[in-house]
LUMMIMAR-647250 format. One record per residue (C-alpha): x, y, z. Coordinates in Angstrom, 3 decimals, decimal comma. Layout:
BEGIN
<rec c1="X" c2="Y" c3="Z"/>
...
***
This chain:
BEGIN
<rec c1="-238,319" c2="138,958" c3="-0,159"/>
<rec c1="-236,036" c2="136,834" c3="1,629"/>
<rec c1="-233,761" c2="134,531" c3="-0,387"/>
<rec c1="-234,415" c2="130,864" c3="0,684"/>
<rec c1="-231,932" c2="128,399" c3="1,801"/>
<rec c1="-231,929" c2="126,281" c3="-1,041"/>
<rec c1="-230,929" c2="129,155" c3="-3,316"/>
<rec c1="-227,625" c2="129,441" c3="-1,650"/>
<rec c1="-225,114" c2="129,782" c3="-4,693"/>
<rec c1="-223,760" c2="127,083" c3="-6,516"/>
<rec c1="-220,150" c2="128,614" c3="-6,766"/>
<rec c1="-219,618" c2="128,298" c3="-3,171"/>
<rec c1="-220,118" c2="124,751" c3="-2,821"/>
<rec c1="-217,612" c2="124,832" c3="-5,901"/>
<rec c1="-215,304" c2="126,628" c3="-3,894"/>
<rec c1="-215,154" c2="124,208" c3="-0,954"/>
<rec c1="-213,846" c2="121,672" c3="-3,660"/>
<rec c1="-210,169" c2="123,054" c3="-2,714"/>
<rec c1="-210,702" c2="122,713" c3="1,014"/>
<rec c1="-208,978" c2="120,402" c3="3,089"/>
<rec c1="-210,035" c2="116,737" c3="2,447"/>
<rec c1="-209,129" c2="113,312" c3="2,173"/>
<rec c1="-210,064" c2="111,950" c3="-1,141"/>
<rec c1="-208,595" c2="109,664" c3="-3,970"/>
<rec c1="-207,609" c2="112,559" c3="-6,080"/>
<rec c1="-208,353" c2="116,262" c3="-6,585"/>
<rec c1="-209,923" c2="116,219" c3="-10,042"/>
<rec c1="-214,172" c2="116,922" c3="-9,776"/>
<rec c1="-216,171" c2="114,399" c3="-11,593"/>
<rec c1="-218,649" c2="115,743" c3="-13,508"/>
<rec c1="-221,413" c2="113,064" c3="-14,964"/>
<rec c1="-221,881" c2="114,683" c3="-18,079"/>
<rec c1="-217,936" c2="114,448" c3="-18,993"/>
<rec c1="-218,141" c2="110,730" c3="-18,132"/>
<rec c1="-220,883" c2="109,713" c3="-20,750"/>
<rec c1="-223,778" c2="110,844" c3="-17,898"/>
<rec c1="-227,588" c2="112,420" c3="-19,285"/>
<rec c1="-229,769" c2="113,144" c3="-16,761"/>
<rec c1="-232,879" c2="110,967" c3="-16,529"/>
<rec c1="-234,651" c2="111,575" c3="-13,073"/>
<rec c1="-234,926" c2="114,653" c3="-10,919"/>
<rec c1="-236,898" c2="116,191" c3="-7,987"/>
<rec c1="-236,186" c2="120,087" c3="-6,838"/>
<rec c1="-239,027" c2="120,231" c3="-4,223"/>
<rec c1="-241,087" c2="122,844" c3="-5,977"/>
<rec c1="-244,411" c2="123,961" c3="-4,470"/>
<rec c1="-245,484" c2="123,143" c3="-0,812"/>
<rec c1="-245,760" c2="119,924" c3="-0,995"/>
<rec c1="-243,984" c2="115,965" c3="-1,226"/>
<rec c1="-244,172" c2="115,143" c3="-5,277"/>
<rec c1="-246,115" c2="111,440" c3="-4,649"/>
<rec c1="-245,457" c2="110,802" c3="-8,009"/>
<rec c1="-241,653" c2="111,028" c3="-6,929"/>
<rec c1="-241,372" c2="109,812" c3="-3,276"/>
<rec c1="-243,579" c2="108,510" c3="-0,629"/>
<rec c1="-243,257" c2="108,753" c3="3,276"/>
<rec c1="-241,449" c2="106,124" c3="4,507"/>
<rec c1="-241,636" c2="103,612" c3="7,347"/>
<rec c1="-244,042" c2="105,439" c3="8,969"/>
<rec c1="-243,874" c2="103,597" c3="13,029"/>
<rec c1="-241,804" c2="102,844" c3="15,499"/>
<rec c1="-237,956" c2="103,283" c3="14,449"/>
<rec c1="-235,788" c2="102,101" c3="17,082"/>
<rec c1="-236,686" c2="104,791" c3="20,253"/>
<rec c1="-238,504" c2="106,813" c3="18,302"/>
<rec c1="-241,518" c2="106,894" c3="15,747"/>
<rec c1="-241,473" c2="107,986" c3="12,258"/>
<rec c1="-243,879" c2="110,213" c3="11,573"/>
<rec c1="-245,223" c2="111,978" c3="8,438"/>
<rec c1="-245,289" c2="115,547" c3="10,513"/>
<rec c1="-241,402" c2="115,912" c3="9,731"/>
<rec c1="-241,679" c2="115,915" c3="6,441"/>
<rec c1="-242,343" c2="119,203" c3="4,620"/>
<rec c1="-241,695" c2="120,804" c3="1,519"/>
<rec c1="-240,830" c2="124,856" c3="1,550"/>
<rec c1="-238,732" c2="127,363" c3="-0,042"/>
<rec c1="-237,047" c2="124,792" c3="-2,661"/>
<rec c1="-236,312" c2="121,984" c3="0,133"/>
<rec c1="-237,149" c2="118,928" c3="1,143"/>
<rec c1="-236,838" c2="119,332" c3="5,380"/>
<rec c1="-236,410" c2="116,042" c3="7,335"/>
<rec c1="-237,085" c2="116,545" c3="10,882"/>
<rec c1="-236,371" c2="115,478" c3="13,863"/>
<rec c1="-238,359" c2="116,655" c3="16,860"/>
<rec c1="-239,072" c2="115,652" c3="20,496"/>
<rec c1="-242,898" c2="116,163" c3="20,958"/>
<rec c1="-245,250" c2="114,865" c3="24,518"/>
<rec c1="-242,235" c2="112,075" c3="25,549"/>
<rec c1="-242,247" c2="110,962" c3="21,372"/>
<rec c1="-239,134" c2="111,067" c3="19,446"/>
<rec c1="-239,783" c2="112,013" c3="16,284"/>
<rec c1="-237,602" c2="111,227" c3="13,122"/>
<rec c1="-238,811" c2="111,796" c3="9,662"/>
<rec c1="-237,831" c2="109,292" c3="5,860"/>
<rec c1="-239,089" c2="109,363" c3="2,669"/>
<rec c1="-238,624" c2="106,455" c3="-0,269"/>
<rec c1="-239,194" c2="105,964" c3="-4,100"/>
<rec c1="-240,206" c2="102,749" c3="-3,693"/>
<rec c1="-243,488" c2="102,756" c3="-4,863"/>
<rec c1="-242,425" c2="105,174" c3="-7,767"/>
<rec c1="-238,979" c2="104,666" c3="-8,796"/>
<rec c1="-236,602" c2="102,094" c3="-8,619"/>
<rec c1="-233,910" c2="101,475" c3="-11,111"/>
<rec c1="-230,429" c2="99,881" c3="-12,073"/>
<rec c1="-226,711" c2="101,681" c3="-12,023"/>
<rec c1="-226,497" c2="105,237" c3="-12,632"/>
<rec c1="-224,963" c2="108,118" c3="-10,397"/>
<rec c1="-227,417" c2="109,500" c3="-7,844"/>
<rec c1="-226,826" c2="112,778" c3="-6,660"/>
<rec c1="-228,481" c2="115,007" c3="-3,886"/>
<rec c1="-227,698" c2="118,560" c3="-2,852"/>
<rec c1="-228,102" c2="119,019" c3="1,160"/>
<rec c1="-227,728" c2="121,020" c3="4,127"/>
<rec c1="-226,405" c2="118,570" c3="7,139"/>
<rec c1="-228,673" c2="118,354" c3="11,140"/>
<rec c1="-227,019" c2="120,619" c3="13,317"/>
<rec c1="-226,369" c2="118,289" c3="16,521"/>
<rec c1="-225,031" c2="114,758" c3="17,536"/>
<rec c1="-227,501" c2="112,350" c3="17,739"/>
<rec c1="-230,094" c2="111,729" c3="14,502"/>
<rec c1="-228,376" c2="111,600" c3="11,676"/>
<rec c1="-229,091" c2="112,431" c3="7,973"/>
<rec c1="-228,619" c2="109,582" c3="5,306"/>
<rec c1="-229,033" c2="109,287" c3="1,880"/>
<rec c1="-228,972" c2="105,715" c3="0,645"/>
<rec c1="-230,738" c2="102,885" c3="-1,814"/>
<rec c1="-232,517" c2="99,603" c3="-0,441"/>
<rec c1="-233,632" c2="96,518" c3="-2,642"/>
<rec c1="-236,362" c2="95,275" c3="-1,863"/>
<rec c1="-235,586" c2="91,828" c3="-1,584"/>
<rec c1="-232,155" c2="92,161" c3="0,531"/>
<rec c1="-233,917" c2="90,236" c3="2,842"/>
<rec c1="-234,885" c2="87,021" c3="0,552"/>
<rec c1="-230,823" c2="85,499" c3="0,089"/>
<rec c1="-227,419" c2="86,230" c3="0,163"/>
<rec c1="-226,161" c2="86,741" c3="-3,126"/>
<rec c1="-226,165" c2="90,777" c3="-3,834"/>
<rec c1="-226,319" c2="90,274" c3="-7,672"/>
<rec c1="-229,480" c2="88,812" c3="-7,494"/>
<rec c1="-231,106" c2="90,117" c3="-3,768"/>
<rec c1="-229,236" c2="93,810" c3="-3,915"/>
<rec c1="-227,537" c2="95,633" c3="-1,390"/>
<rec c1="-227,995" c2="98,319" c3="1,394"/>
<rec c1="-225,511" c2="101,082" c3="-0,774"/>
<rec c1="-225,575" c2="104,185" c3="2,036"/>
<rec c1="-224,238" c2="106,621" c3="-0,016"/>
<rec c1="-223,490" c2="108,587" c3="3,131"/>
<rec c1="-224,589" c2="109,029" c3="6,691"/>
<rec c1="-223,621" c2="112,137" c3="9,032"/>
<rec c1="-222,937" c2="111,157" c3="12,695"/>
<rec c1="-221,976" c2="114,271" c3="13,994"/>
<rec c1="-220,373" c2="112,752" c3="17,012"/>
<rec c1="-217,830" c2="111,673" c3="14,495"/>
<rec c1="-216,988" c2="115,159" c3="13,940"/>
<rec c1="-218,096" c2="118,063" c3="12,006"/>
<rec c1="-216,191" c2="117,628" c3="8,991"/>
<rec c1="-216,678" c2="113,641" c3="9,101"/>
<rec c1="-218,736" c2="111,569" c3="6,974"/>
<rec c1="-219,151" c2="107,678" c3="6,698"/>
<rec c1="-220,683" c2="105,561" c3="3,942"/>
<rec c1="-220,912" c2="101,701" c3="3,726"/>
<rec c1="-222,916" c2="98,670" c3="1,515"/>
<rec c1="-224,446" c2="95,555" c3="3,402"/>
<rec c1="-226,167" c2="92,605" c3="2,128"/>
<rec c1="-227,348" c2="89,597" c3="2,798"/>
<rec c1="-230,009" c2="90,825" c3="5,585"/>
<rec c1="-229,981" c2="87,893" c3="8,228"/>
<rec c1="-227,788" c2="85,796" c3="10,692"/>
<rec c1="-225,135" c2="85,911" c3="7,790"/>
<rec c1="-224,996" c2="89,613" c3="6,584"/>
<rec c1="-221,893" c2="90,899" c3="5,046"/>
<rec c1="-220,351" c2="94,408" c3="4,519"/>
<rec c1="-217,597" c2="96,394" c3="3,243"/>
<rec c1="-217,046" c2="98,081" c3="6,661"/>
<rec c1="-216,997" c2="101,766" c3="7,351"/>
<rec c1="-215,668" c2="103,824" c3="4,978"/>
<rec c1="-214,392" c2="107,238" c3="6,344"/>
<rec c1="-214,172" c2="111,281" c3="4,552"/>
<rec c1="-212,966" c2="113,968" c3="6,020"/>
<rec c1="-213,714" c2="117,185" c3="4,121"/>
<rec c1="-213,249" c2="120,939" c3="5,938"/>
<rec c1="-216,492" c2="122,582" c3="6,073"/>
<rec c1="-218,530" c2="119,805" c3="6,066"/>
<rec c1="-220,973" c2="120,647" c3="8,321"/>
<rec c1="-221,678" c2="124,666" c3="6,984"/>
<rec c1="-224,196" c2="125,343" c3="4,294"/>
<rec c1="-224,801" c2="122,985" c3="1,140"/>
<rec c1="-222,841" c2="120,285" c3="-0,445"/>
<rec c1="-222,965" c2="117,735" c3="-3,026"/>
<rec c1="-223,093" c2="113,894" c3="-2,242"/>
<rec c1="-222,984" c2="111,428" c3="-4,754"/>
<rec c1="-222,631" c2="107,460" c3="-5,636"/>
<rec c1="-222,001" c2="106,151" c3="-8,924"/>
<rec c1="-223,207" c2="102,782" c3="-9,382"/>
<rec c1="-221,394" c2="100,383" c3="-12,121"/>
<rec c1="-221,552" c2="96,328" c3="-12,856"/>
<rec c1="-218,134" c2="96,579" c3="-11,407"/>
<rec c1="-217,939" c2="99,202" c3="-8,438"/>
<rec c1="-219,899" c2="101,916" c3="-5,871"/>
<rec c1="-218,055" c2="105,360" c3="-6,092"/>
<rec c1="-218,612" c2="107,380" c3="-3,315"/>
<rec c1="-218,015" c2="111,413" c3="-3,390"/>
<rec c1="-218,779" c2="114,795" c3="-1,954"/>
<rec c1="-218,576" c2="117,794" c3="-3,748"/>
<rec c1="-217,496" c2="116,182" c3="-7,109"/>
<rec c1="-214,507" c2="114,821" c3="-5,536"/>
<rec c1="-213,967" c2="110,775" c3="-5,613"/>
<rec c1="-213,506" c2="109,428" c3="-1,506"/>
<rec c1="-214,062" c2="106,067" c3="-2,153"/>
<rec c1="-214,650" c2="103,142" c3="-4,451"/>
<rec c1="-215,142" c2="99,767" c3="-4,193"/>
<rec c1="-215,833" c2="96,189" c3="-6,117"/>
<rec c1="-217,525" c2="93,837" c3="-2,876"/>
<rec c1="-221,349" c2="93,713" c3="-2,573"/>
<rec c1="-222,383" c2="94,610" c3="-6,253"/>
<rec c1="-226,225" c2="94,510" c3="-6,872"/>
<rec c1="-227,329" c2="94,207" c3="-10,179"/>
<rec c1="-231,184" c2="94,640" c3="-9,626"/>
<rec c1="-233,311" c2="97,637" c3="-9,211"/>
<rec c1="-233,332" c2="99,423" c3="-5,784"/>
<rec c1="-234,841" c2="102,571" c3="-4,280"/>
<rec c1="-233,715" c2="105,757" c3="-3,277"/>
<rec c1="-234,216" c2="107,146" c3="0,592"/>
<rec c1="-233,839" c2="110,255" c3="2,142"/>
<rec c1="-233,722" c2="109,910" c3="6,309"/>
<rec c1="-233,309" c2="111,693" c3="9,312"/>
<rec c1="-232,824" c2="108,657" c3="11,402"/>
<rec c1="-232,929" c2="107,532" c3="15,124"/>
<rec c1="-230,729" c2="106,887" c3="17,700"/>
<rec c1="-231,341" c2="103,057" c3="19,358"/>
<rec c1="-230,396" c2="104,294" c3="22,580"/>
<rec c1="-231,581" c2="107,316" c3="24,952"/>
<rec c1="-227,952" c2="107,903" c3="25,440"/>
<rec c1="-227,286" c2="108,731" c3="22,162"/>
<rec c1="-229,817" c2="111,619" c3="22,014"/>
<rec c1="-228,091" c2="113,360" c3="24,973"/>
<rec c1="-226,130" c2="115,725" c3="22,767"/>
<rec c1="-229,038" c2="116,171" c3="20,032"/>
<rec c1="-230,546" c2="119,668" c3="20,027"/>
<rec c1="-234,833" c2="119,793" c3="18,464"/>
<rec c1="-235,907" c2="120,833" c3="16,525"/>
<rec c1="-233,092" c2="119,947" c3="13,804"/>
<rec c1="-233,187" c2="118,873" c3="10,224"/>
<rec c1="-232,007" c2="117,436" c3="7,692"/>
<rec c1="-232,243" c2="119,791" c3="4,372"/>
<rec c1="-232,452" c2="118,876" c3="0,562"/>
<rec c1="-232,435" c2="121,219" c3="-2,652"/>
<rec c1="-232,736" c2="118,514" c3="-5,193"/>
<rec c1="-231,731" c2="114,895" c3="-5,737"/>
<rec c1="-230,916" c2="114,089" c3="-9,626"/>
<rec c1="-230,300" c2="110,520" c3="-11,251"/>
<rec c1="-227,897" c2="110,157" c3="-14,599"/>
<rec c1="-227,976" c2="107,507" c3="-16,692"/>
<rec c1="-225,580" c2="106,320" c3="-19,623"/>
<rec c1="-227,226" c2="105,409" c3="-23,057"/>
***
C-alpha cells in the first residue's frame, strides 16, 4: 500500500528546525513545556469533513472567483483545499469552526503541506464574529492570520498579520515577514499562541514574531483557506489544480 502524504515523518519537519531562518531565537517551543494540555483536535480521519468540527465556509463569490464546497475533501489523513479553474469559474475552497467551535487564548497549531504556484494562497487564521460591530479589539476581536503563503513572495517566505476594527477606520499591525529555508517542500508546523498580553507567531516550533497591538479578548473561530486572487493578473503564474494540504490542526489550553 502506498504511504499517504500526511504520514510523512515527524522527524523531518524536526530537522528543518536548524535550517536557515529568521526568527527571534533558536530554542523550539513546545506547548506542553510552557504549561500547554491539549483540548481540541481534528486529524481528518475517514473520507469525509468532521461537521461536528468544521463547516464549509463562505460558500459564493470570493473576489474573482467562487467558493465552492467541491474543493474540499478529506483523504489519506488530510484535509485538501483546492483550487481549480473549471468552465471559465475560479474555484477556491475554506472551511470554518464557526458554527462548532469558537474559543478564547490558547496556541493553535496546524500541520500543512503549502499550494505549489503563485497566485491562491493558503491561510490559516481566526475571525470574530463581531469584528465588524466597533473598533475596540478587546471587546469586537481581531482578524489574527496566523500565516498566509504568497508564493510570489518567494518560496521560503511567509507573512502573518492582525486587523481590526472592520470599516472606514480599520487598524493593523502591518506585515510581518519569515523567512525559513525549505519552506515550500513537504510538511511544516505553523502556530499562534494567543495571550491577554500578545499573538506569537511561529513555524516549526521556532518563535518569528510577537506582538502586544490588536489584542482580542473574546471568542473567535478558526479557518482553513485556499483563497483568491482579486485580480485576473494575479492568477497568471498559478498552476490548477493546486492545493492546500492539512494533517491535523490541534488547540492547547492552560488550566
Amino acid at each position: 500500500m502506498a504511504v499517504s502524504a500526511c504520514t510523512e515523518s515527524k522527524k523531518k519537519t524536526a530537522e528543518r528546525v536548524i535550517s536557515e531562518n529568521t526568527a527571534l531565537s533558536q530554542d523550539l517551543f513546545i506547548p506542553e513545556n510552557e504549561g500547554y494540555s491539549l483540548f481540541w483536535e481534528d486529524h481528518f480521519e475517514g473520507t469525509e469533513l468532521d461537521t461536528l468540527k468544521w463547516r464549509i465556509r463562505g460558500t459564493g463569490p470570493r473576489r474573482i472567483g467562487y467558493n465552492d464546497p467541491s474543493m474540499v475533501a478529506v483523504n489519506d489523513g488530510c484535509l485538501h483545499l483546492m483550487y481549480d479553474i473549471r468552465k471559465d469559474s475560479i474555484m477556491g475552497s475554506a472551511v470554518g469552526s464557526y458554527q462548532t467551535f469558537n474559543t478564547t487564548y490558547g496556541y493553535f497549531e496546524c500541520r500543512a503541506r503549502l499550494q505549489k504556484c503563485d497566485g491562491p494562497w493558503a491561510a490559516f487564521w481566526m475571525q470574530s464574529p463581531l469584528i465588524s460591530e466597533g473598533e475596540d479589539p478587546a471587546v469586537f476581536g481581531a482578524e489574527i492570520d496566523i500565516f498566509e503563503y504568497f508564493k510570489g513572495l518567494g518560496n521560503d517566505h511567509m507573512t502573518h498579520c492582525v486587523h481590526w476594527a472592520y470599516g472606514p477606520n480599520q487598524k493593523s499591525v502591518g506585515r510581518l515577514d519569515s523567512d525559513l529555508k525549505g519552506l515550500s517542500e513537504g510538511f511544516h508546523t505553523f502556530a499562534l499562541e494567543w495571550t491577554p498580553e500578545k499573538y506569537a507567531f511561529f513555524i516549526d516550533g521556532l518563535k518569528f514574531h510577537e506582538v502586544s497591538e490588536g489584542i482580542s479578548k473574546i471568542d473567535q473561530y478558526m479557518i482553513l483557506s485556499m483563497e483568491i486572487p482579486a485580480t485576473l493578473e494575479g492568477i497568471k503564474n498559478a498552476c490548477a489544480p493546486d492545493t492546500f494540504m492539512v494533517d491535523y490542526v490541534k488547540v492547547y489550553k492552560k488550566k
